[in-house]
C-alpha positions in Angstrom: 5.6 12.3 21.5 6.6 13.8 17.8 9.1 11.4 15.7 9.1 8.2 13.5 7.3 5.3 15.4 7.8 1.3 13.5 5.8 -1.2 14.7 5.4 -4.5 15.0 2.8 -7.1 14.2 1.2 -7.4 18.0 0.4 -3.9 19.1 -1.5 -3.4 16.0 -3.4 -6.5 15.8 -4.3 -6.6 19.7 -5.5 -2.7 19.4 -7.2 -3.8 16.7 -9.2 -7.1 18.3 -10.1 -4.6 21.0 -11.1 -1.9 18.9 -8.5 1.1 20.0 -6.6 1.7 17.0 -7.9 5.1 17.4 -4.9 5.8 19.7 -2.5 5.9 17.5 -3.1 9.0 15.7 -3.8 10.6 19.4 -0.9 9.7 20.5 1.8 9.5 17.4 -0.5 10.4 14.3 0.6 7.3 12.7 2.8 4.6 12.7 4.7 2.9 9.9 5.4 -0.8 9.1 7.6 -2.9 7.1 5.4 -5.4 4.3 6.5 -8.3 6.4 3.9 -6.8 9.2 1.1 -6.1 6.9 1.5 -9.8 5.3 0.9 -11.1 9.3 -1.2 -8.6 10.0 -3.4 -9.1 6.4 -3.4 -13.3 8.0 -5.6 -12.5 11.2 -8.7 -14.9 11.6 -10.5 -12.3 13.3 -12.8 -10.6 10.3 -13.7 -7.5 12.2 -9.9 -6.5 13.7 -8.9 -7.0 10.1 -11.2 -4.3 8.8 -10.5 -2.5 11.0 -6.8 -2.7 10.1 -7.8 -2.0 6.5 -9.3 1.3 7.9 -6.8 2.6 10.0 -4.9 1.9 6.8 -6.8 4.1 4.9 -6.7 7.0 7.7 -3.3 6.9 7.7 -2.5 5.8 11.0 -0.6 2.6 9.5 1.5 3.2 6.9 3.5 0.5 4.7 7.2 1.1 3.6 9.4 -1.4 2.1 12.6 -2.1 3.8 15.7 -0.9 1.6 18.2 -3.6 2.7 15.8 -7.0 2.8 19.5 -9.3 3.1 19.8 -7.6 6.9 16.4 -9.3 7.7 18.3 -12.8 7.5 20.6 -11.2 10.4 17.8 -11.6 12.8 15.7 -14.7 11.6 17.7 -16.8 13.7 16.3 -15.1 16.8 13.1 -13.4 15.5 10.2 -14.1 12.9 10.2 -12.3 9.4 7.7 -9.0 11.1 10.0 -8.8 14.1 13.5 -8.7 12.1 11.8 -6.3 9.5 10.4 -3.9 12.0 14.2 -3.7 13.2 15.6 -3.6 9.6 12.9 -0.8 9.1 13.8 1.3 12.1 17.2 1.6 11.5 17.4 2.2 8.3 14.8 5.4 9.0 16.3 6.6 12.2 13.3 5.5 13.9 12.4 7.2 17.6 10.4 4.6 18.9 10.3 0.7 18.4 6.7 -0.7 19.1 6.5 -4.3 19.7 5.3 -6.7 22.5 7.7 -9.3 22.3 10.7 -10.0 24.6 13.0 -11.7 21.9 12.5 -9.1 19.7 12.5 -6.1 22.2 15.7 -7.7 23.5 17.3 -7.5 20.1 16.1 -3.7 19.3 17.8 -2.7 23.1 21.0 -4.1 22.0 20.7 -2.1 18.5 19.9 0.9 20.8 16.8 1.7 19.9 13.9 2.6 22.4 11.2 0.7 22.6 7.5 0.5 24.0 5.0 -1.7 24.3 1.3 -2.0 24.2 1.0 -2.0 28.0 2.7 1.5 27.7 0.0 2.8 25.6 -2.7 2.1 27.9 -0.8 3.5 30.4 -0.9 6.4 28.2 -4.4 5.9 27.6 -5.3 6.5 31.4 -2.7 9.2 31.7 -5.3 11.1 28.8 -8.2 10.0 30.3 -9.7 7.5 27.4 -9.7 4.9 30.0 -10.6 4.9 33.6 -8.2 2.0 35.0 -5.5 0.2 33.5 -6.3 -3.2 35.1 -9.6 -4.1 33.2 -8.3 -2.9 29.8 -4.9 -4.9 30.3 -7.1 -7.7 31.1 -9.3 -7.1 28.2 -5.9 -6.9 25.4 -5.5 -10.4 27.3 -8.6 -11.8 26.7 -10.2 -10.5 23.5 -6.9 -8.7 22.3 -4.8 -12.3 22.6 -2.1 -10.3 24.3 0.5 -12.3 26.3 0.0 -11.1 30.1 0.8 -12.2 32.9 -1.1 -11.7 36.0 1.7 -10.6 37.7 2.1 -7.6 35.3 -1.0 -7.0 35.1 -1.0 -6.0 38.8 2.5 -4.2 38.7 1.5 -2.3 36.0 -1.8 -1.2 37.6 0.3 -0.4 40.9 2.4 1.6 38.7 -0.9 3.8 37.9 -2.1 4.1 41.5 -4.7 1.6 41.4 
């Protein structure tokens, strides 16, 4: 997929737990995010994902840009958290192809401002479709589990169905 891809905080920092940040630049060559993102992003516990971060940084597959219009931010931050209303801010204001972020408040919000969005469960979709992973069940499971992604089991299984498995 060519075009501008804004993420959120999530996709980044579960990828990055899990050590597939590397799909990025397969699949979009980078992404960009607004400073709110980095600033949650630069607060993660977890030493090694945050390195990693740093490095994908420095590859450019992340890439930082300030939002132009930071009084629209307080449009959403009765719904959403400061990343969330900045990565919408963000991919307005640059025309943005592609919204990537996890949550449903947030993903609610970007639908009714008509943008597209995906989430990280569509990247490993992705991901099997390209033959980096064998099955989409253990590494949805894995995001889970190590990652800290929000799953149900439910969607787990739909999403594996989805795949043929």
């Amino acid at each position: 997929m060519s075009g501008l891809v804004v993420s959120n905080t999530t996709p980044l920092s579960t990828l990055a737990r899990v050590d597939r940040l590397d799909w990025i630049p397969l699949r979009w060559g980078h992404v960009t995010i607004p400073g709110a993102v980095w600033r949650e992003l630069g607060a993660l516990r977890d030493a090694a994902a945050l390195g990693r971060l740093r490095d994908a940084e420095r590859a450019g597959w992340i890439r930082r840009r300030q939002i132009s219009n930071p009084q629209q931010v307080g449009d959403y931050l009765d719904r959403l958290d400061e990343g969330e209303s900045e990565t919408l801010v963000l991919a307005a204001e640059l025309g943005a192809s592609l919204v990537w972020m996890d949550e449903a408040a947030g993903r609610t919000v970007a639908l009714q401002q008509n943008l597209r969005v995906t989430g990280t469960a569509s990247m490993v979709k992705w991901a099997k479709q390209q033959g980096l992973i064998p099955a989409v069940r253990p590494m949805l499971e894995h995001l889970r589990d190590v990652g800290g992604l929000y799953l149900r089991d439910a969607f787990i299984r739909q999403v594996a169905e989805d795949c043929g498995e």
